[in-house]
C-alpha positions in Angstrom: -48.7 25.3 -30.4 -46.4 27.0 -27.1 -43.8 27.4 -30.2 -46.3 29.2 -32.2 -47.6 31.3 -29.4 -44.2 32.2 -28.8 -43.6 33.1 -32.4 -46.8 35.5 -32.0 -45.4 37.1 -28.7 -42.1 38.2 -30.4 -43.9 39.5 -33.8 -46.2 41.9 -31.2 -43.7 43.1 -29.2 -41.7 43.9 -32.3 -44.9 45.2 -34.1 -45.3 47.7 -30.2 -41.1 48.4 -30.4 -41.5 49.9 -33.7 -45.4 51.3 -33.8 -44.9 53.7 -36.9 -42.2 51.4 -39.1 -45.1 48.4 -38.4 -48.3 51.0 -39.2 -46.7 51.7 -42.4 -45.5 48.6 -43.4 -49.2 47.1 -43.1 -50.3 50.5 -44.3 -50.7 49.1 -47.9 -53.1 46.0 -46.0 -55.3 48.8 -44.5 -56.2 50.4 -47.4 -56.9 47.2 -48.9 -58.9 45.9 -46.0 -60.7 49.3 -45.4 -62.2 48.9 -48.7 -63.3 46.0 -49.2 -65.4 45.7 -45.8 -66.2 49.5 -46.6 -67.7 48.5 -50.4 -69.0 45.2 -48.8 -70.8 46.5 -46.1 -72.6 49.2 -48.6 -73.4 46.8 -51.0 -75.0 44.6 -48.3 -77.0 47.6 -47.3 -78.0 48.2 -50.7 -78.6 44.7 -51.6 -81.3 43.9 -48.3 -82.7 47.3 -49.2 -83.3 46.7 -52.8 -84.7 43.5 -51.9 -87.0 45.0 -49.5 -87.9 47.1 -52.4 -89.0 44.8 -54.6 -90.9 42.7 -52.2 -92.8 45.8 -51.2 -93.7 45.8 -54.9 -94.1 42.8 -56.3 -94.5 39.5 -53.8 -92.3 36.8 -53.8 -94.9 34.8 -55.6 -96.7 36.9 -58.3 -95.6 38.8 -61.4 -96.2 41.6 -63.6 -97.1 42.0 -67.3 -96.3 45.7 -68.6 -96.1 47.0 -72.1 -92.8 47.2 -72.5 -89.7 45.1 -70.7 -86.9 46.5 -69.2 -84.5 48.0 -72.1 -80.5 48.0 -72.0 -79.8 49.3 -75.9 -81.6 51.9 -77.8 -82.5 49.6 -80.4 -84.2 47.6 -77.2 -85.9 51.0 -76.7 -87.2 51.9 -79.8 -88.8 48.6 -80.8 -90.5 48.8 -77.6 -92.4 52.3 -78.0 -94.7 50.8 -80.2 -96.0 48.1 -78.1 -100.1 48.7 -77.6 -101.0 49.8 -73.9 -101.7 47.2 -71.5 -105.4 47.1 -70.7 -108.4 45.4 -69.0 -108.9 43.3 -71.8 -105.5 42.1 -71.9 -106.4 40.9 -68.4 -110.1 39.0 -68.8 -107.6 37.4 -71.5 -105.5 35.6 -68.9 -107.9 35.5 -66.3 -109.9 33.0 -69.3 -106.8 31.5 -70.6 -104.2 30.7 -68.0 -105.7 28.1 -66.1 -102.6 28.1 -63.4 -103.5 31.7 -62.7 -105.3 32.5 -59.2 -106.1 36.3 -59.8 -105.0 39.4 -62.2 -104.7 42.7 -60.6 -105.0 45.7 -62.4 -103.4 49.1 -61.8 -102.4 52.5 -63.1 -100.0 54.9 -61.0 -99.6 59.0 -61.2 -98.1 61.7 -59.2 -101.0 64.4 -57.6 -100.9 66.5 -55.3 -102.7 65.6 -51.7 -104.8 68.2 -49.7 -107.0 68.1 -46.4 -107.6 71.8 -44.9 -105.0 73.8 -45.1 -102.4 70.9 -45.8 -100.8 70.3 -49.0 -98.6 67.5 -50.0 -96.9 68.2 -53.9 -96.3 65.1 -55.0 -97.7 61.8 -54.0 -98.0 58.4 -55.8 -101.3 57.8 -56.5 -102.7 54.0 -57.2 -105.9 52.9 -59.3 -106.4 49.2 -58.8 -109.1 46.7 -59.0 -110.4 44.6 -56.0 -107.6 42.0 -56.5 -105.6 44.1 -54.4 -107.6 43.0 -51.5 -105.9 39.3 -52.3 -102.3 41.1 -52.0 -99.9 40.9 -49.2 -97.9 44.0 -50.1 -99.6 46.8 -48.0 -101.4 46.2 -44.7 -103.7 48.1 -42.9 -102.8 49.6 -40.0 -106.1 51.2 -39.0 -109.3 51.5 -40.9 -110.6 49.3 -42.8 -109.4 48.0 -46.7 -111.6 49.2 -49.3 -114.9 46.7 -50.3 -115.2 45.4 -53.3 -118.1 46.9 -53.6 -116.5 50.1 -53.7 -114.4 49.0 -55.7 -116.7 47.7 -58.7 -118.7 50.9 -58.2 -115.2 52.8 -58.6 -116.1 54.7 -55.5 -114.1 57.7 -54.2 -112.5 56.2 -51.2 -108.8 55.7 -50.4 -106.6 54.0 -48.1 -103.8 56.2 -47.2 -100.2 55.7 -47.0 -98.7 55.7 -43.1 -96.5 59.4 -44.1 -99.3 60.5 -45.9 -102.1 60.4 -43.4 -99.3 61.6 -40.8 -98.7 64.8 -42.8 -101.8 65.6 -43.9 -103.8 65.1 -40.4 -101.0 65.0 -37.5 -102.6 64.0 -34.5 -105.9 64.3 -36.1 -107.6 60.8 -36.9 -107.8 60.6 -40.7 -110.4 58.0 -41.1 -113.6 59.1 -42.9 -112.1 62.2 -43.6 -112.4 63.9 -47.0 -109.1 64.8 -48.9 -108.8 65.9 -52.3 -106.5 64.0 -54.6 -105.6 66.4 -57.9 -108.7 68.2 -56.8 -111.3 65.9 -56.2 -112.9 64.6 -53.1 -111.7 61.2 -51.5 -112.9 59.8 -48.0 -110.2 57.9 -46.5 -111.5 54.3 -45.4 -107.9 52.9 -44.2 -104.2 53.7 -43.5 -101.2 51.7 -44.1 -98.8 50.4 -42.1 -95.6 52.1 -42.1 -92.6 50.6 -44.7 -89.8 53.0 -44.0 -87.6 54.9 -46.3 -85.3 53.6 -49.6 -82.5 56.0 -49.8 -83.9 58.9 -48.3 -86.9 58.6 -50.2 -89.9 58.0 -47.9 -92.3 54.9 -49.5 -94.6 55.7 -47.2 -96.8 58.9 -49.5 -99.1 57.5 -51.3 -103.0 56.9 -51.6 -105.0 53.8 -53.2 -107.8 54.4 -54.9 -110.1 52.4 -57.0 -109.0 52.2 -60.4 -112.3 53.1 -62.0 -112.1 56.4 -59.6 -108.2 56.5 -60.8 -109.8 56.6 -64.4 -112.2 59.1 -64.2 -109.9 61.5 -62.5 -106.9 60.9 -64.7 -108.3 59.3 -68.0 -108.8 55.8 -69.2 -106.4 55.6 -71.8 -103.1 55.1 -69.8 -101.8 52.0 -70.2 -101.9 49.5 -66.7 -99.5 47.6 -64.8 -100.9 43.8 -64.5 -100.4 41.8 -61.4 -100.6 37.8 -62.0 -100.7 35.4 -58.7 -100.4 31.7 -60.2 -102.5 29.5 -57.8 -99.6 28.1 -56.3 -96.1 29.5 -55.8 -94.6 26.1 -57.4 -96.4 27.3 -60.8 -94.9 30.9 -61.5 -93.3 29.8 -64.2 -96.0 27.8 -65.9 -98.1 31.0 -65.1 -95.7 33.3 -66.7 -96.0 30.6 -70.0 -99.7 30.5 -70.0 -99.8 34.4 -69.5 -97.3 34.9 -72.9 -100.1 32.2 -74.6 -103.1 34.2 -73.4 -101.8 37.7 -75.2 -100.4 36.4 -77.6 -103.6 34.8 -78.4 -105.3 38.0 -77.5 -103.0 40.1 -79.6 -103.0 38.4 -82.8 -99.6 37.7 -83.1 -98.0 35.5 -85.4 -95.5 32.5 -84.5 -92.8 34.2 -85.6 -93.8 37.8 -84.2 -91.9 39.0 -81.3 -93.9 39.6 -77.6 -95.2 43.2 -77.4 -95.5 43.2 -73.8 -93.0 42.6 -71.3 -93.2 40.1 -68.4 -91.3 41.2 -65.0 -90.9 39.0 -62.1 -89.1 39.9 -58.5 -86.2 37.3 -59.5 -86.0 39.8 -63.0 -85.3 42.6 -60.9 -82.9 41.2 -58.4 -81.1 39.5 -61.6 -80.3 43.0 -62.8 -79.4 44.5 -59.4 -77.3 41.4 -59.2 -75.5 41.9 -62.3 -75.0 45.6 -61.8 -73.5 44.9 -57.9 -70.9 42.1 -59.2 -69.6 44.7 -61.4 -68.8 46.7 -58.3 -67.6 43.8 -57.0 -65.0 43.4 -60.1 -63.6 46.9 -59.8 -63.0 45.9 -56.1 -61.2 43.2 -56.7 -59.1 44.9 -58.4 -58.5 47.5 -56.5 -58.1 45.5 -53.5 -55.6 43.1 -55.2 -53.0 45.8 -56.2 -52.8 47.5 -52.7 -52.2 44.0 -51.4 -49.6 43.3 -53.4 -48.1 46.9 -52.7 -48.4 46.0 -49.5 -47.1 42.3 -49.3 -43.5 43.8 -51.0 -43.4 46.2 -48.5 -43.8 43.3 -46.0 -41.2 41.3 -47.3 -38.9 43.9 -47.9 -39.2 44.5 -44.0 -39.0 40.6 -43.3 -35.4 40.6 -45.3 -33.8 43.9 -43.5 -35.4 42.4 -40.1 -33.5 38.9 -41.1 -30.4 40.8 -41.8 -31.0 43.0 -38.7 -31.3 39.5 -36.6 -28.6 37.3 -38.6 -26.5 36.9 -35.3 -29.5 36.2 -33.4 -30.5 33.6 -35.9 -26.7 32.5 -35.8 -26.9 31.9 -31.8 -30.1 30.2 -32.2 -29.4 27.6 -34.7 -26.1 27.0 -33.1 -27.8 25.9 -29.8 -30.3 23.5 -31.5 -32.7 25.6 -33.4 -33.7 23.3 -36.9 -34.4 24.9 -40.1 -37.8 24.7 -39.8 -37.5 26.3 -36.3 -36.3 29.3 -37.9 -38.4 29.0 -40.8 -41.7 29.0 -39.0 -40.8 32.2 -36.5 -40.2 34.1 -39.4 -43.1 33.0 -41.3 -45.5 33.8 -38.3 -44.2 37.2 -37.7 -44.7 38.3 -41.2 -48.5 36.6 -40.8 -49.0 38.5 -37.3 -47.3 41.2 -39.3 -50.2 41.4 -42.0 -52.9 40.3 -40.1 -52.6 43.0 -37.6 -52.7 45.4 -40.4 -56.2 43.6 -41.9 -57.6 43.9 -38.5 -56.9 47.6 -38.4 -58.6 47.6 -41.7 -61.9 46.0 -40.8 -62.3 48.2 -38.0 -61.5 51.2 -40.1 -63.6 49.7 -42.9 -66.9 49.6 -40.5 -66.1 53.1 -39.2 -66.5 54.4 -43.3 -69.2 52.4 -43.9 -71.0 54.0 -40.8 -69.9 57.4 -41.3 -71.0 57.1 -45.0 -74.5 55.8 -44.1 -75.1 58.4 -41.6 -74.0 61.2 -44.2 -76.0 60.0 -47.2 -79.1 57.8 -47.7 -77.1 54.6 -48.3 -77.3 52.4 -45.9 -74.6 49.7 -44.8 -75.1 46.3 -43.4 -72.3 44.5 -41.4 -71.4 41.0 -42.9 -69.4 38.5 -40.5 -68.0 36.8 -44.4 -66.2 39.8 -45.3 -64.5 40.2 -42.1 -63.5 36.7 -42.2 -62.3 37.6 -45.7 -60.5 40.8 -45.2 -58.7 39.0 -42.1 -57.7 35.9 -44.5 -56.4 37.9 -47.7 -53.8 39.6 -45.1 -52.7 36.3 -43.4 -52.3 35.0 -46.6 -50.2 38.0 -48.2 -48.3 37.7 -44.9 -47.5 33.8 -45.5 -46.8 34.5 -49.4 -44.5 37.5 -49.5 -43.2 36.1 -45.5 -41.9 32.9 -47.6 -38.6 33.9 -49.3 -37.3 36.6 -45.8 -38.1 33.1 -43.7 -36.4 30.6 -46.3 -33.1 33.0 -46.7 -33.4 33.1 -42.8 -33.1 29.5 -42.5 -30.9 28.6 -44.9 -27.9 31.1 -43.1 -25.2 29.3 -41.4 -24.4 29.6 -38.2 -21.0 30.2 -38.1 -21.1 32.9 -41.1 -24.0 34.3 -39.2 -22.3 34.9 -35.9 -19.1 36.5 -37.4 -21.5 38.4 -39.0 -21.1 42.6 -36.7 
C-alpha cells in the first residue's frame, strides 16, 4: 500500500510539473468522460421525467383501450385508420364481460379556449369523463371539492380546474363557484387541482375536467373515447388486459382469425418505447465514447514510452540498488492509471457543468447519477492500466547497466 501511495505521489507531482503536456495527454479522456456523464445525466432527466409523465396519465395499475395502437410503419398506419371509434358501448361491453375488471373510465380530450372576465387562455386541454374518474389517483384536489356523481350522470356544467389554469384565469381571486366559459359556454368551477409541474417547458398544469356528457354536448358525440380499465387487483392487469381483448372482440364481431381493431396501451407500453428509443442514444454513445478513449489511451502510452526513455537512467539507478521488475513495473503502471484517471475526473466535473448549463438553457432537464460517475472514473483507470502495460513492461525489462550508460 506505502509503495502504491508512493507511486501516486510521483505520477501528481509529474502530472503539476508538466500541467499543459498532462491536460492534453488526458485531453482525449475528457472528452470521453464529458460526454458520457453529459448524455447520462440528460437521459436520466429525461427518463424520471417521462416516467412522471406517464404516471400522471395513466396509473401504475390500470390501462387504456383506444382505437388504434401505437404505429412505427405506414403500413401499421394505414391498417389502423379504419378501426371503428371507441365508444360507450365498447365499455358496458367490458364492464359485463371482464370479470377481473374493477371499473372502465371513459373520456374524450379537446383543445378550447378558457375565459373568466376579461381573461383569456388560447389553448387548454379540455377533459370529458364519466364518474369513474372519481376512483382515479391521477389528479387530486387541491381545493374545492371533486365533481359528484350526480353531476356527473346529469352531465352537468361544472369543472375542476387545472392548478395553472385557475391561477391564470383568477390570480388572487378565489375561483371556486365561479363561472368560466369553456369554447363559449358557461362552466362553474367546483374544484382545483393540485399542481404537477412542467414536462419540457410545457406546463401540465392547463386544463379543465368536465363531465363527459357536458364534453359531448359542447363538442359532439361522435369522437371516438379513450377507455380507462382498473383490474380489481394490480396482480391481474394482465388477465384484465386478456379479458378486455375477449370482451370487444366479442363486442365487435370479429372473427378468430381477424386482427384486433383497437389498440390496448399500458404504462409499461409506453416506457418500453421510451426505453428502446433511449438505448439507441445509448449505442451512439458508446461509440463515441469508445473511439475518443482509445485516441486518448495512445496518446497515453505514447507519453508513458518517451517518459520511460526520459527516466531510463533513473530506472537504471533504481534497479541497480534493489528495485525488482515488478517494482518498476507497478510505478509505471500506476502513473499511467493516476495519469488517466485524473483526466476522467476532470471529465465528470466538466460533464455535470454541461448537463447543468444545458438544463438551465432548454427545457431538458438533467438528473445526476452516482453509476455513471463510477463509470466514467473506471473506463479511464482502465484505459490507463491497458495502454500503461507495454511503457511499464519495456520499462522493466531494461537493464541496468545499458540503462545507466545510457546520457
Amino acid at each position: 500500500m506505502q509503495q502504491f501511495l508512493e507511486a501516486v505521489g510521483l505520477a501528481l507531482q509529474a502530472i503539476w510539473a508538466n500541467k499543459l503536456r498532462s491536460l492534453l495527454t488526458v485531453l482525449g479522456n475528457i472528452v470521453a468522460v464529458t460526454s458520457i456523464i453529459a448524455v447520462v445525466s440528460l437521459v436520466q432527466g429525461l427518463n424520471a421525467s417521462v416516467a412522471g409523465l406517464i404516471e400522471s396519465r395513466f396509473a401504475a395499475d390500470t390501462f387504456a383501450v383506444l382505437r388504434t395502437p401505437p404505429s412505427f410503419t405506414d403500413e401499421d398506419m394505414l391498417r389502423v385508420q379504419s378501426n371503428p371509434r371507441v365508444t360507450l358501448v365498447d365499455a358496458a361491453a367490458i364492464r359485463a364481460l371482464a370479470p377481473s375488471v374493477a371499473f372502465v373510465m371513459a373520456e374524450s380530450r379537446s383543445g378550447a379556449d378558457a375565459k373568466y372576465r376579461d381573461e383569456t387562455l388560447d389553448s387548454i386541454s379540455v377533459r370529458g369523463v364519466t364518474k369513474e374518474f372519481l376512483n382515479m389517483t391521477t389528479t387530486t384536489i387541491e381545493r374545492g371539492r371533486p365533481i359528484t356523481p350526480g353531476e356527473f350522470d346529469g352531465g352537468r356544467n361544472v369543472a375542476i380546474a387545472g392548478f395553472d389554469t385557475a391561477d391564470r384565469l383568477f390570480g388572487a381571486i378565489d375561483p371556486i363557484d365561479k363561472v368560466i366559459t369553456i369554447s363559449g359556454v358557461h362552466f362553474r368551477i367546483v374544484g382545483v387541482a393540485a399542481r404537477k409541474g412542467a414536462l419540457f417547458g410545457q406546463s401540465q398544469d392547463e386544463f379543465a375536467v368536465i363531465p363527459l356528457g357536458a364534453f359531448q354536448r359542447v363538442y359532439g358525440s361522435r369522437r371516438s373515447l379513450e377507455l380507462t380499465v382498473k383490474p380489481r387487483d394490480p396482480s391481474l392487469v394482465r388477465t384484465a388486459m386478456d379479458e378486455t381483448t375477449v370482451a370487444l372482440r366479442i363486442e365487435r364481431r370479429l372473427r378468430p382469425k381477424e386482427r384486433d381493431n383497437f389498440g390496448l396501451i399500458s404504462a409499461d407500453t409506453f416506457l418500453n418505447i421510451w426505453s428502446s428509443a433511449t438505448s439507441m442514444i445509448f449505442a451512439v454513445l458508446i461509440g463515441v465514447v469508445g473511439l475518443s478513449l482509445v485516441v486518448g489511451g495512445i496518446v497515453i502510452m505514447n507519453i508513458m514510452l518517451m517518459t520511460v526513455t526520459e527516466r531510463t537512467r533513473e530506472i537504471g539507478l533504481r534497479k541497480s540498488l534493489g528495485a525488482r521488475r515488478r517494482d518498476i513495473l507497478w510505478q509505471i503502471l500506476t502513473e499511467s492509471i493516476t495519469l488517466s484517471t485524473f483526466g476522467g475526473i476532470i471529465g465528470t466535473g466538466l460533464g455535470f457543468v454541461v448537463a447543468y448549463v444545458i438544463s438551465l438553457l432548454t427545457p431538458l432537464p438533467a438528473a445526476v447519477e452516482i453509476w455513471s460517475v463510477v463509470l466514467g472514473t473506471t473506463m479511464t483507470a482502465i484505459v490507463g492500466l491497458f495502454f500503461g502495460l507495454y511503457p511499464a513492461m519495456r520499462a522493466a525489462s531494461l537493464d541496468p547497466i545499458e540503462a545507466l550508460r545510457r546520457e
